[in-house]
DSSP file (Angstrom, degrees, kcal/mol; ACC not computed):
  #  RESIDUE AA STRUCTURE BP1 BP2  ACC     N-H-->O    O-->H-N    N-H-->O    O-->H-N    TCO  KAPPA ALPHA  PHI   PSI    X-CA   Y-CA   Z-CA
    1    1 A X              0   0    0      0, 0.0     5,-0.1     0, 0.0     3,-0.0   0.000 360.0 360.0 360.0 134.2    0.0    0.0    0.0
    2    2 A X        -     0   0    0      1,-0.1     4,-0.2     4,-0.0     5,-0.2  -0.015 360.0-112.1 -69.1 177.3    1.2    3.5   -1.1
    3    3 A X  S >> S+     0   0    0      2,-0.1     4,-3.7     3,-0.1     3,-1.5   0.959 118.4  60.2 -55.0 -54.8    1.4    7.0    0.8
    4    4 A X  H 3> S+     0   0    0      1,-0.3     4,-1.1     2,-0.2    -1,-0.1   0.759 106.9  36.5 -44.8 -62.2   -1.0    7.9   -1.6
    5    5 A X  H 3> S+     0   0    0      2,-0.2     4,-0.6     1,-0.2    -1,-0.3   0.332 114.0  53.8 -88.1 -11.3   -3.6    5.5   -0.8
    6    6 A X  H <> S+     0   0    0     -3,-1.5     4,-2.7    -4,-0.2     5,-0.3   0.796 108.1  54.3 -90.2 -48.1   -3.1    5.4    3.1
    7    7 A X  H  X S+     0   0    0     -4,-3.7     4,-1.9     2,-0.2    -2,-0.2   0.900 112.0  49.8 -41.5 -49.4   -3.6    9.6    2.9
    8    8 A X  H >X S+     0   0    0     -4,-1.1     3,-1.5     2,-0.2     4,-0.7   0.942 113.6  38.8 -68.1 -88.8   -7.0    8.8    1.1
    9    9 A X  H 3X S+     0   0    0     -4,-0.6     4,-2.1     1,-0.3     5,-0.3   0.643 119.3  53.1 -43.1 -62.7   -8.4    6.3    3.5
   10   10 A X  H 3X S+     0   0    0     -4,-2.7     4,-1.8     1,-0.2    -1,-0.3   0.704 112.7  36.9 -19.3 -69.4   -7.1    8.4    6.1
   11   11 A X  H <X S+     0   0    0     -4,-1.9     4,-1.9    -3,-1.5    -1,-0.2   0.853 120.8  50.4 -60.7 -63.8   -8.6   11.7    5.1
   12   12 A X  H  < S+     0   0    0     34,-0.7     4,-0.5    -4,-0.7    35,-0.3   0.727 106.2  55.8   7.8 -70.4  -12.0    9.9    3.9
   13   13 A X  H  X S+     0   0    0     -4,-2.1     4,-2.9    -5,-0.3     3,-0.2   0.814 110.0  40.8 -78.0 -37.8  -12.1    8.2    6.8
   14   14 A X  H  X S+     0   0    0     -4,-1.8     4,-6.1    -5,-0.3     5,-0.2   0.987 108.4  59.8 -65.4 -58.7  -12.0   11.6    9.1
   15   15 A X  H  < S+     0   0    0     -4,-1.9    -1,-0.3     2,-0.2    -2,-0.2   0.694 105.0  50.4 -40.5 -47.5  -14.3   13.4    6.9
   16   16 A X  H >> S+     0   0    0     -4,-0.5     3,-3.0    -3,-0.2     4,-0.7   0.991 115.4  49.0 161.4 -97.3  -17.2   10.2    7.7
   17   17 A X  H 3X>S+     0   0    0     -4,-2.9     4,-5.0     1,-0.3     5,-0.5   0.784 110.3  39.8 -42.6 -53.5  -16.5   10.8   11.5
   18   18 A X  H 3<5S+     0   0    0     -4,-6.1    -1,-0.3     1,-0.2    -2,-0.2   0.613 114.7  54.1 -90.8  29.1  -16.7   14.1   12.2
   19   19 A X  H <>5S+     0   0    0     -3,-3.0     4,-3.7    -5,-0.2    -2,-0.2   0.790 121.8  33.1 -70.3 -52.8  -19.6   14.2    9.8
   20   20 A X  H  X5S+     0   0    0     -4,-0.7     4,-2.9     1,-0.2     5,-0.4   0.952 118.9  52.3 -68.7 -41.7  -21.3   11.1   12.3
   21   21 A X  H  X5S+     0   0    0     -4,-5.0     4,-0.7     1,-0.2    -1,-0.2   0.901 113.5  44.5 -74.7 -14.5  -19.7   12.5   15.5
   22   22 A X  H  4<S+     0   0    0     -5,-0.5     6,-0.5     2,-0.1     4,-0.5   0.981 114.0  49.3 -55.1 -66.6  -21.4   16.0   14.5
   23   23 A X  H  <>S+     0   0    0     -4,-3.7     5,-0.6     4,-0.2    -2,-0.2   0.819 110.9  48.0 -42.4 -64.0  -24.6   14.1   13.7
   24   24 A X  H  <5S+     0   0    0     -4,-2.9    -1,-0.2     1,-0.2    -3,-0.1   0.996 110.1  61.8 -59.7 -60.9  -24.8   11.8   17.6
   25   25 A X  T  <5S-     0   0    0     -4,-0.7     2,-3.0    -5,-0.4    -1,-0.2   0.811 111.5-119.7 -70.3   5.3  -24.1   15.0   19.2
   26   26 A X  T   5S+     0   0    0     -4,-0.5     2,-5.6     1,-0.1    -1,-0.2  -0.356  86.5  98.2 101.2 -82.1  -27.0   16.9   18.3
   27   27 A X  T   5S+     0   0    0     -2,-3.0     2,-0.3    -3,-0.1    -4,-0.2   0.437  79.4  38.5 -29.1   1.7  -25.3   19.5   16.6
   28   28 A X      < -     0   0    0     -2,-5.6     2,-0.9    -5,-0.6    -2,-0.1  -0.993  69.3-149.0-146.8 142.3  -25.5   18.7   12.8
   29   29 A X    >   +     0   0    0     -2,-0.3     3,-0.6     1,-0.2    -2,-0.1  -0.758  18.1 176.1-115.2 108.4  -29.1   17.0   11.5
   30   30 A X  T 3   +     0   0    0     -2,-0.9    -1,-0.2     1,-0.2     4,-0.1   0.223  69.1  82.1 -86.4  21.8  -27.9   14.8    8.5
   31   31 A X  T 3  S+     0   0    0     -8,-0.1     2,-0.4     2,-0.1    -1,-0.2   0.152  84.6  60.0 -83.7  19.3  -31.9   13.8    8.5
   32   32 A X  S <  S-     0   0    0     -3,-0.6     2,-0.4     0, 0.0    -3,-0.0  -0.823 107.4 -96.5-135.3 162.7  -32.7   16.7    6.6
   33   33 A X        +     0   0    0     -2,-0.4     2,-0.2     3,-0.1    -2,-0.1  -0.734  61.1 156.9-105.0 142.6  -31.0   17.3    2.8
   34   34 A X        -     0   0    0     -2,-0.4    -4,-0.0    -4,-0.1     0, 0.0  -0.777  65.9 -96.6-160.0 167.3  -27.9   19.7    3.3
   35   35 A X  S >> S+     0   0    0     -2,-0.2     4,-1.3     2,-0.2     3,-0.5   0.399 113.9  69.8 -84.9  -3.5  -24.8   20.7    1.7
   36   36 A X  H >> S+     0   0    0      1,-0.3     3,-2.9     2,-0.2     4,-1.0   0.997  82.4  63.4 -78.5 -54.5  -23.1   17.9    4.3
   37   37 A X  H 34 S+     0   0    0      1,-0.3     4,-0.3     2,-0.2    -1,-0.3   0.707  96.8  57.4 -55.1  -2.8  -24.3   15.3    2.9
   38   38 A X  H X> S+     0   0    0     -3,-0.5     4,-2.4     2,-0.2     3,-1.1   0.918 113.1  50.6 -66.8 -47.3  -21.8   16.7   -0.3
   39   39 A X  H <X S+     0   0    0     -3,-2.9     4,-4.5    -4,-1.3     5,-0.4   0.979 105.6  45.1 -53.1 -62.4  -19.3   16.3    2.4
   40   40 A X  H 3< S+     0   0    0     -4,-1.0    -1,-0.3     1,-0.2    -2,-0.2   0.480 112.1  57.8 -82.5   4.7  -20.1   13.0    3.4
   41   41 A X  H <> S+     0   0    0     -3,-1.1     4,-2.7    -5,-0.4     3,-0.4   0.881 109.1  46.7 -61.0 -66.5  -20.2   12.1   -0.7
   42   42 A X  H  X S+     0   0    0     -4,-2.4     4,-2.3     1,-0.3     5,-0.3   0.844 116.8  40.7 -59.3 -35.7  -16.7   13.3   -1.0
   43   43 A X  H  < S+     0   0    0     -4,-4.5    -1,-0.3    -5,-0.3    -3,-0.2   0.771 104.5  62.3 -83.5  -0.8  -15.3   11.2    2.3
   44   44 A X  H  > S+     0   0    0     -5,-0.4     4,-1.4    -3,-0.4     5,-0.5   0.840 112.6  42.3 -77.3 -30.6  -17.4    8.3    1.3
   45   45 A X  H >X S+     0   0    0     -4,-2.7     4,-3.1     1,-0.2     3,-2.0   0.944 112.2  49.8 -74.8 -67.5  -14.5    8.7   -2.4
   46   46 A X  H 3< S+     0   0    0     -4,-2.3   -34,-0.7     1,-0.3   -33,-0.2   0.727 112.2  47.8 -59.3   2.1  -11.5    9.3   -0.8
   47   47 A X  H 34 S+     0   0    0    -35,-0.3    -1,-0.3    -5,-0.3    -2,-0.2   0.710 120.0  35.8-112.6 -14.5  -12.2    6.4    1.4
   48   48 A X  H XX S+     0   0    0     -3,-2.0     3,-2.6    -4,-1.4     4,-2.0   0.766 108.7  66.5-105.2 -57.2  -13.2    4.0   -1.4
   49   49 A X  H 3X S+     0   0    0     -4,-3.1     4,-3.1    -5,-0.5     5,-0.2   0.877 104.2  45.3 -23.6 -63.9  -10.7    5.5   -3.6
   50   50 A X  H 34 S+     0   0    0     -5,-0.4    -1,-0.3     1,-0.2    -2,-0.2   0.643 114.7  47.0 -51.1 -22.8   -8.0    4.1   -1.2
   51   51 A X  H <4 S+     0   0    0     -3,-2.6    -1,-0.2    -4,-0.1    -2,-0.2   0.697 129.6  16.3 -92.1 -22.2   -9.4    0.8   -0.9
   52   52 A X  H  < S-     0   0    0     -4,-2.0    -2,-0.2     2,-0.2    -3,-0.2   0.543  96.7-125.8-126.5  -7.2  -10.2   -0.2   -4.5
   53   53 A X     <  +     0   0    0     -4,-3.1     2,-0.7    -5,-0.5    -4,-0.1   0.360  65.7 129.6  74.5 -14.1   -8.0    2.5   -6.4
   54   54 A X        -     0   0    0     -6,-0.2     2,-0.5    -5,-0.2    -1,-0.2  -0.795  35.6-180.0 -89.4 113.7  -10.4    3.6   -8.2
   55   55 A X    >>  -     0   0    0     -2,-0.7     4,-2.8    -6,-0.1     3,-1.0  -0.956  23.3-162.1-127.6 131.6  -11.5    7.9   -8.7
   56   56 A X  H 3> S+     0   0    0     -2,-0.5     4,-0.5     1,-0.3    -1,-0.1   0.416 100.0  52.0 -88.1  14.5  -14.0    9.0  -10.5
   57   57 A X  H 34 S+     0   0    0      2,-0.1    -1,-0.3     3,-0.1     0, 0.0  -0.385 113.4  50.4-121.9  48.4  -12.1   12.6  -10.4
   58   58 A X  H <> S+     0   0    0     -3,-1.0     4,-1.3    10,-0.0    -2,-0.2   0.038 109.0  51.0-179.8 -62.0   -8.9   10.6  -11.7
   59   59 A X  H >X S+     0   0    0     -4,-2.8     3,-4.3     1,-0.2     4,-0.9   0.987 113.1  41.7 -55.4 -73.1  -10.8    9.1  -14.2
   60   60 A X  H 3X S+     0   0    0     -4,-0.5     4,-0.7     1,-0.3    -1,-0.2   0.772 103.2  65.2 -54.9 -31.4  -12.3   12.3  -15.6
   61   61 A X  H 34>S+     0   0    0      2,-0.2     5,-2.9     3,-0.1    -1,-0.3   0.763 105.0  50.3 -39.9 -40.4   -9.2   14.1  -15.3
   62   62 A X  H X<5S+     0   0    0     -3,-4.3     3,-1.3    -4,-1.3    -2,-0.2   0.983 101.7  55.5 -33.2 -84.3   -7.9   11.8  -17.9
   63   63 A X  H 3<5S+     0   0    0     -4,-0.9    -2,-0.2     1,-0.3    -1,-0.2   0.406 101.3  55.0 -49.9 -11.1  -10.2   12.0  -20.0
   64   64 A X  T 3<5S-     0   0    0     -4,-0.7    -1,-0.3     2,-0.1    -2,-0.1   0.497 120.1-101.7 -92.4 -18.3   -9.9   16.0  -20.3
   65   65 A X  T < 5 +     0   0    0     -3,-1.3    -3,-0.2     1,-0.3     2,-0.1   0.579  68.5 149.7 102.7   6.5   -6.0   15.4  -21.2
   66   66 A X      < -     0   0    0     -5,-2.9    -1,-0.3    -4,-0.1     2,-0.2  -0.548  48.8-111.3 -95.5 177.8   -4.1   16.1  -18.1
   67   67 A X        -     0   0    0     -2,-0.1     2,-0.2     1,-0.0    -1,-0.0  -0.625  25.2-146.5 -99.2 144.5   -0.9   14.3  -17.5
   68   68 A X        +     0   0    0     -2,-0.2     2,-0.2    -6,-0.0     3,-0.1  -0.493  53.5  84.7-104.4 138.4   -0.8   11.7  -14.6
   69   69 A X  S    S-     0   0    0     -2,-0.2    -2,-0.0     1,-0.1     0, 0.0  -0.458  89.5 -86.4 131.9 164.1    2.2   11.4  -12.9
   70   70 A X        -     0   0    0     -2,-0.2    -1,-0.1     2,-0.0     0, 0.0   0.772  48.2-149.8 -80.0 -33.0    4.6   13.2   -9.6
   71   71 A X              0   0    0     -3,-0.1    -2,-0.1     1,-0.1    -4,-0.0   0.961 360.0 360.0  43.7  51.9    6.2   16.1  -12.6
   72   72 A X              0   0    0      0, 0.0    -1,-0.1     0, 0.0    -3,-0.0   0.388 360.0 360.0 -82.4 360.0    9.4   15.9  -10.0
């Protein structure tokens, strides 16, 4: 497993929690339709990204023509 792919789950994974640990404490109502749940889209990717490799903002980035790669 890369940097890369530990930073994603990582980062994901935090994004998820303090969405839920907002949510149990009262202070955020994810029953109701809100710009968090965009949040909790985006950690739901970076947390699947890491596991499976797969980004659908990686894909589409492709496809537009940019170049892949560190450019060290």
């Amino acid at each position: 497993m890369t940097v890369e792919r530990i930073v994603r789950i990582v980062a994901g994974f935090f994004i998820m929690l303090s969405l839920a640990l907002a949510h149990f404490a009262d202070t955020v109502d994810m029953s109701q339709l809100s710009w968090l749940w965009f949040t909790a889209f985006v950690g739901a990717n970076l947390f699947q990204s890491g596991l499976t490799r797969f980004c659908p903002m990686d894909s589409i980035l492709k496809k537009m023509g940019v170049p892949s790669g560190c450019g060290l």
